[in-house]
C-alpha positions as CSV (number, residue, x, y, z in Angstrom):
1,X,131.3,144.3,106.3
2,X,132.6,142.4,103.5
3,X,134.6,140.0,105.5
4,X,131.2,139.2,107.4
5,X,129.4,138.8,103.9
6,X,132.2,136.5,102.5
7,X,132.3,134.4,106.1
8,X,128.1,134.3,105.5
9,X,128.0,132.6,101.9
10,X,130.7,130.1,103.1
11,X,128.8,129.3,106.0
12,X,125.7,128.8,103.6
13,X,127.9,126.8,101.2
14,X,129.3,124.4,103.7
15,X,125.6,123.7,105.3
16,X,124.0,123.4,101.9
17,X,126.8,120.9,100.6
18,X,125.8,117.0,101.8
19,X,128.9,115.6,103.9
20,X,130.7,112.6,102.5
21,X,129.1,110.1,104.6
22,X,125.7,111.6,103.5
23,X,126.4,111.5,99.5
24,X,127.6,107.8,100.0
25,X,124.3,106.6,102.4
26,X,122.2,108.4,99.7
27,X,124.0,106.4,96.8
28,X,123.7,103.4,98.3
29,X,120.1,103.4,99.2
30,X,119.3,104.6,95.4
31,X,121.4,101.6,93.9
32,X,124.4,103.3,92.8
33,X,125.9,100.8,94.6
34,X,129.4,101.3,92.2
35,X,129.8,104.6,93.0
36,X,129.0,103.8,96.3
37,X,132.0,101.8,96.2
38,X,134.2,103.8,94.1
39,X,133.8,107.0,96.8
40,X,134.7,104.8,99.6
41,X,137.9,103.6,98.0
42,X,138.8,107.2,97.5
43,X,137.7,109.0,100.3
44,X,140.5,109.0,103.0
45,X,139.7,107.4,106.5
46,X,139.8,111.1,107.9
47,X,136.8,112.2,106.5
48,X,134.6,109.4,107.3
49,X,134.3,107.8,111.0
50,X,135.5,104.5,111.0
51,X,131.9,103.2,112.4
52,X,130.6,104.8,109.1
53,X,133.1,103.3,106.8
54,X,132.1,99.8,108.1
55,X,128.5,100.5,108.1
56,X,128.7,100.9,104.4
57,X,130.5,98.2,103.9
58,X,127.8,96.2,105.2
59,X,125.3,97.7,103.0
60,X,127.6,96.7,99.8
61,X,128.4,93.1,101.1
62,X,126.7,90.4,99.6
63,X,127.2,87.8,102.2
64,X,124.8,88.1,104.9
65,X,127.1,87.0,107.8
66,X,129.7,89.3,106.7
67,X,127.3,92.0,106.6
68,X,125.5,91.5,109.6
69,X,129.5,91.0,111.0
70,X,130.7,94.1,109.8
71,X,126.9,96.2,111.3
72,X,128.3,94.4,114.5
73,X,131.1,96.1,114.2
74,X,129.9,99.5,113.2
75,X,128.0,99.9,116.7
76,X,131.3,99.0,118.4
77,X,133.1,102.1,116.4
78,X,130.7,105.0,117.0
79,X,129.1,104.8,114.1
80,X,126.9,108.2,113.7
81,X,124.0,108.6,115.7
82,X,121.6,108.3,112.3
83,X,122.6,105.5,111.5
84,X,122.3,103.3,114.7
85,X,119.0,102.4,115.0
86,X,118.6,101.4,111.3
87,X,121.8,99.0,112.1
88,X,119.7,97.7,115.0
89,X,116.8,97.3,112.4
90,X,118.9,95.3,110.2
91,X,120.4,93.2,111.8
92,X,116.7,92.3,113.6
93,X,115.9,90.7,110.4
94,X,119.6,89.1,110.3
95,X,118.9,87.3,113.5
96,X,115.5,86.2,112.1
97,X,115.6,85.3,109.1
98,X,118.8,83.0,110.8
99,X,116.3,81.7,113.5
100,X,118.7,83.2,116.3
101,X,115.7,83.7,118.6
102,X,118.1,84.3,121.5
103,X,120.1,87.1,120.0
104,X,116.8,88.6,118.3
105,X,115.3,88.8,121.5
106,X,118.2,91.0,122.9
107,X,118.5,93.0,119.6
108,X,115.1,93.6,120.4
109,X,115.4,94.7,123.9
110,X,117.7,97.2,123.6
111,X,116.7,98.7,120.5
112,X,112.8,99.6,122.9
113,X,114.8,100.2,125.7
114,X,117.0,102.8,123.4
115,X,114.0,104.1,121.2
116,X,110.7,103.6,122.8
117,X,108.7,105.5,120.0
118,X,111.7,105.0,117.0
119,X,110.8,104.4,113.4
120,X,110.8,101.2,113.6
121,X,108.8,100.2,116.6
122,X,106.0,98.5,114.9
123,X,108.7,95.9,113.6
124,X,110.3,95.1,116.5
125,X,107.4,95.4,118.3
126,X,106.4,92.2,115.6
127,X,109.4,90.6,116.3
128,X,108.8,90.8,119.9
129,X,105.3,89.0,119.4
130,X,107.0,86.1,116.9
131,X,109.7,86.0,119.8
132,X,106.8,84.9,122.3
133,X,104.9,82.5,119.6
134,X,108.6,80.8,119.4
135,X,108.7,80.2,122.8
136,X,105.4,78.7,123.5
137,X,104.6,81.7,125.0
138,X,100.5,82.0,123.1
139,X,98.9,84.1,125.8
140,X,101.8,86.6,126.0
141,X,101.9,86.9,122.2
142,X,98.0,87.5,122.0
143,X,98.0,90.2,124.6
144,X,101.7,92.1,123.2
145,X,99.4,91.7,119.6
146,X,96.5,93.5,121.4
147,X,98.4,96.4,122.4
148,X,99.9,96.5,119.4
149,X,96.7,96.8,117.4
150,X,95.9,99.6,119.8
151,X,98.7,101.5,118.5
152,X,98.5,100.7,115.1
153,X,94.8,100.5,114.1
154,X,94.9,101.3,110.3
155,X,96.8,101.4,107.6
156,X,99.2,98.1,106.1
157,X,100.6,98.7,109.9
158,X,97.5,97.1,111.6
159,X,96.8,94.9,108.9
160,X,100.2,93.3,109.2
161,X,99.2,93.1,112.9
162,X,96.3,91.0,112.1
163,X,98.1,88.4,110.1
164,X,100.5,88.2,113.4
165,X,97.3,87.6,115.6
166,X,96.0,84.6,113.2
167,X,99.1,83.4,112.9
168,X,99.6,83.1,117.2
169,X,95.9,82.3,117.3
170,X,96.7,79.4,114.2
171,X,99.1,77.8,116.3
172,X,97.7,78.1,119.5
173,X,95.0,75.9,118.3
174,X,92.5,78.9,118.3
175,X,91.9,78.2,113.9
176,X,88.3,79.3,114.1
177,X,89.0,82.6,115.8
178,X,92.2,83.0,113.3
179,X,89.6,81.7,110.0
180,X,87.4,85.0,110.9
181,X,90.4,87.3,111.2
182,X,91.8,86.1,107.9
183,X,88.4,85.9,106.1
184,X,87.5,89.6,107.0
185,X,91.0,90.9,106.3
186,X,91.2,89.0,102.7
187,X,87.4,90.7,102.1
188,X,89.7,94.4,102.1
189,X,89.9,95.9,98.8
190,X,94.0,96.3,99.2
191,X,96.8,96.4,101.7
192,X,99.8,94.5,102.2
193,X,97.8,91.8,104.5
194,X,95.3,91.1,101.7
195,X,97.6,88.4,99.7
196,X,98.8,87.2,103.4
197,X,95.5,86.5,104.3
198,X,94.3,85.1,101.1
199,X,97.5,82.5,101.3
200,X,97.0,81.5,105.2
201,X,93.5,81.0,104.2
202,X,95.0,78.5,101.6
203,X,97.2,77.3,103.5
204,X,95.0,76.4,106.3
205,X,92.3,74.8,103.9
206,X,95.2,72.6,102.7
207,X,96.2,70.8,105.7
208,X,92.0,70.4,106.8
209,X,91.9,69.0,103.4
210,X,89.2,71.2,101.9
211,X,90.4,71.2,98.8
212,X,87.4,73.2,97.6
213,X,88.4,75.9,99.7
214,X,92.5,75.9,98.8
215,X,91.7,75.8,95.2
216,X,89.3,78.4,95.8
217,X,92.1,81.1,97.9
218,X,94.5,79.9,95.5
219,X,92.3,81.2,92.4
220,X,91.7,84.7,94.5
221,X,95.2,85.2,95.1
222,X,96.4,84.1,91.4
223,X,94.0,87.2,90.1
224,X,94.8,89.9,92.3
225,X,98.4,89.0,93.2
226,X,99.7,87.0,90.2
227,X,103.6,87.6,91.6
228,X,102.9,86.4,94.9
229,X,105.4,84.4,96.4
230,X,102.9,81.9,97.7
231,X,101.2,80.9,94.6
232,X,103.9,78.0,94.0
233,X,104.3,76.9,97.5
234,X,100.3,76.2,97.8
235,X,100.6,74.5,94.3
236,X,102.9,72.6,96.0
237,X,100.5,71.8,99.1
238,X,97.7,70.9,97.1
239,X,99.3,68.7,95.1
240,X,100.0,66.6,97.9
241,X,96.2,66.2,98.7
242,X,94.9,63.3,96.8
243,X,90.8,64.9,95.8
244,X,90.0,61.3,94.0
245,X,89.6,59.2,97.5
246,X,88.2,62.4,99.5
247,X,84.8,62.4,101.4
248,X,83.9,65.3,99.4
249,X,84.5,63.4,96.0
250,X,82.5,60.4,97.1
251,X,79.4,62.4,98.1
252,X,80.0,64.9,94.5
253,X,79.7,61.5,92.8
254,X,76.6,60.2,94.5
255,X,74.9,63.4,94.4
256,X,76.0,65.5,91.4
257,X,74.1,65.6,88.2
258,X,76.9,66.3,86.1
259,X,80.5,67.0,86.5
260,X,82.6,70.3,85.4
261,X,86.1,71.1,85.9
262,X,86.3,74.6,87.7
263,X,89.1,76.9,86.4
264,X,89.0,80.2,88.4
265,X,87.0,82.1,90.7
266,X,87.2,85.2,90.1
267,X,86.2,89.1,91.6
268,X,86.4,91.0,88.6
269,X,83.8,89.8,85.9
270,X,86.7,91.2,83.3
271,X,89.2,88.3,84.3
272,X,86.4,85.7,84.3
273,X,85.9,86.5,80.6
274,X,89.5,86.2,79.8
275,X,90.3,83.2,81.7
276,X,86.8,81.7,80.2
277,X,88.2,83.0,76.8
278,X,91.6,80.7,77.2
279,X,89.7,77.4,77.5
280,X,87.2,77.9,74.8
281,X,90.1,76.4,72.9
282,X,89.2,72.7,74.0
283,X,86.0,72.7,72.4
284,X,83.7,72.0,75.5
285,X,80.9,74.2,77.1
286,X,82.8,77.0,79.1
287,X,79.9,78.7,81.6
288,X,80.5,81.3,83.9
289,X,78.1,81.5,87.4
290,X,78.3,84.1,89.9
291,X,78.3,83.7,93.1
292,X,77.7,85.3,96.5
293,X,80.4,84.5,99.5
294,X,80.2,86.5,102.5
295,X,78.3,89.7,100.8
296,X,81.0,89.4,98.2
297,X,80.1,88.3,94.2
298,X,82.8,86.2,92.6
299,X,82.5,84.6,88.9
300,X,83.5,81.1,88.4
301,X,84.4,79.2,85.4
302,X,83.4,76.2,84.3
303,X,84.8,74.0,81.8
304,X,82.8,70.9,80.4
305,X,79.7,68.8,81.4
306,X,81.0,65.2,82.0
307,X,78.5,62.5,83.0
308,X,81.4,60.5,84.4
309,X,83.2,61.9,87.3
310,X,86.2,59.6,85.8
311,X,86.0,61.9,82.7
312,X,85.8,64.8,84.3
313,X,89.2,63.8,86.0
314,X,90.8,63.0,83.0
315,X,90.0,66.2,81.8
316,X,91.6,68.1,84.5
317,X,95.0,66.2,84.6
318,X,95.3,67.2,81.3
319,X,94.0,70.5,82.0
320,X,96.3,70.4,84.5
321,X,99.3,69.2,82.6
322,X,98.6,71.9,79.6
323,X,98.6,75.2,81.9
324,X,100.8,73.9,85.0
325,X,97.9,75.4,87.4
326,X,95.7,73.2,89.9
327,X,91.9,72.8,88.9
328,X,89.2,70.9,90.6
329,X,86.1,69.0,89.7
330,X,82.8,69.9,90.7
331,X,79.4,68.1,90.8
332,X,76.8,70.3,89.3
């Protein structure tokens, strides 16, 4: 009886204790990425597979190539079971963010034809759809984004899916069908497509030269997502479209009263104050008017009355120049 209980408790003891290869995974994906590297050196070959070894090399190697060289590798050295369809994961964005559409479209392949319902089907189920759009291939994009949205038809899941759809329907000349998807997805109260679709919308407005509209996208994605990536990038866009020779300028100056320079438009009354607040500092008339888009109220700041639209510009460049943001005049 007590050799039984003493065989029991080790049993117990050597399920309960993580393996070598598990303790180094968990390390690495919590950024103890010295440790990490400090238990590989001293663990002996022996007790970790050789497909396992690499694997976590590739996790600690800073060089993308190598990395995605040595995940190559892994597969090719029985790496563990767990960690193979991550590897196939990885190195799907590898191949993408490369623009290797040929070997993402095989990584892709065999990672549905070896995990038809894995955990990271809705990704390379979105590669598969970008893989089409590459190609040409519109109509077969739209219909693999159908049945995806089928699948996935809430959560950041679908709305990512969305943002695939306008971006296939964008460049398969379909921009008022993608305008509505975008315009009713930037409407949601959160989600990971929210920003997206607030950018594309900019983005889009940029190259029909609206600048009223990309000025306006810009100012919604600056207030709810002031760390998104795109805010620079469409500064960058709309600087390149000159507002003082544009259609839209000539009929403000024929048919506006006065001129103001808008600062922000805004969802949250709170940050129209604030930003209103900043430019009382020039010592012009700062107004705030609400206004109703789509069912939705938004606050917009003015700043100044100007009489001459060539004031008014004036005014913004240095506007411009003082706060390194992109403003806009409007005839009131």
């Amino acid at each position: 009886m007590k050799k039984l209980l003493t065989l029991l408790v080790c049993t117990l003891l050597t399920l309960a204790a993580p393996t070598a290869a598990e303790s180094i995974y968990s390390m690495i994906r919590s950024g103890k990425l010295q440790e990490a590297t400090d238990s590989l050196s001293s663990s002996s070959t022996a007790s970790l597979r050789d497909g396992n070894r690499l694997f976590y090399f590739s996790l600690l190697e800073s060089d993308g190539a190598k990395s995605a060289q040595l995940m190559e590798a892994s597969l090719q050295a029985s790496v563990a079971p767990i960690f193979r369809e991550e590897i196939y994961y990885r190195l799907a964005q590898y191949y993408f963010a490369r623009g290797d559409i040929e070997r993402l479209a095989r990584n892709v392949r065999d990672y549905r034809s070896r995990w038809e319902n894995g955990r990271y089907i809705s990704e390379m189920l979105r590669f598969s759809v970008f893989i089409d759009q590459s190609s040409g291939a519109f109509e077969a994009a739209v219909r693999q984004i159908d049945r995806y949205l089928l699948m996935f038809s809430e959560g950041d899941a679908s709305q990512l899916g969305v943002i695939d759809k306008a971006r296939v329907m964008m460049n398969f000349n379909k921009r008022v069908g993608s305008d509505k998807l975008l315009r009713k997805l930037a409407r949601e109260k959160q989600g990971v497509g929210v920003p997206q679709a607030l950018y594309l919308l900019g983005l889009e407005s940029v190259r029909a030269k609206r600048t009223d509209d990309a000025v306006f996208y810009y100012n919604l994605l600056r207030e709810g997502y002031p760390s998104a990536v795109g805010l620079d990038a469409l500064i960058d866009k709309m600087m390149d479209v000159s507002t003082s020779a544009s259609a839209d300028d000539a009929a403000a100056r024929l048919t506006g009263t006065f001129y103001s320079v808008q600062v922000g438009v805004f969802s949250e009354k709170k940050n129209a104050d604030k930003q209103a607040e900043v430019f009382k500092a020039y010592d012009r008339k700062v107004e705030i008017k609400t206004k109703t888009i789509s069912n939705v109220k938004y606050r917009v700041v003015y700043v100044g009355r100007f009489q001459s639209y060539e004031d008014a510009v004036s005014f913004k460049k240095r506007l411009e120049s003082n706060h390194d943001e992109v403003y806009q005049v409007v005839a009131r």
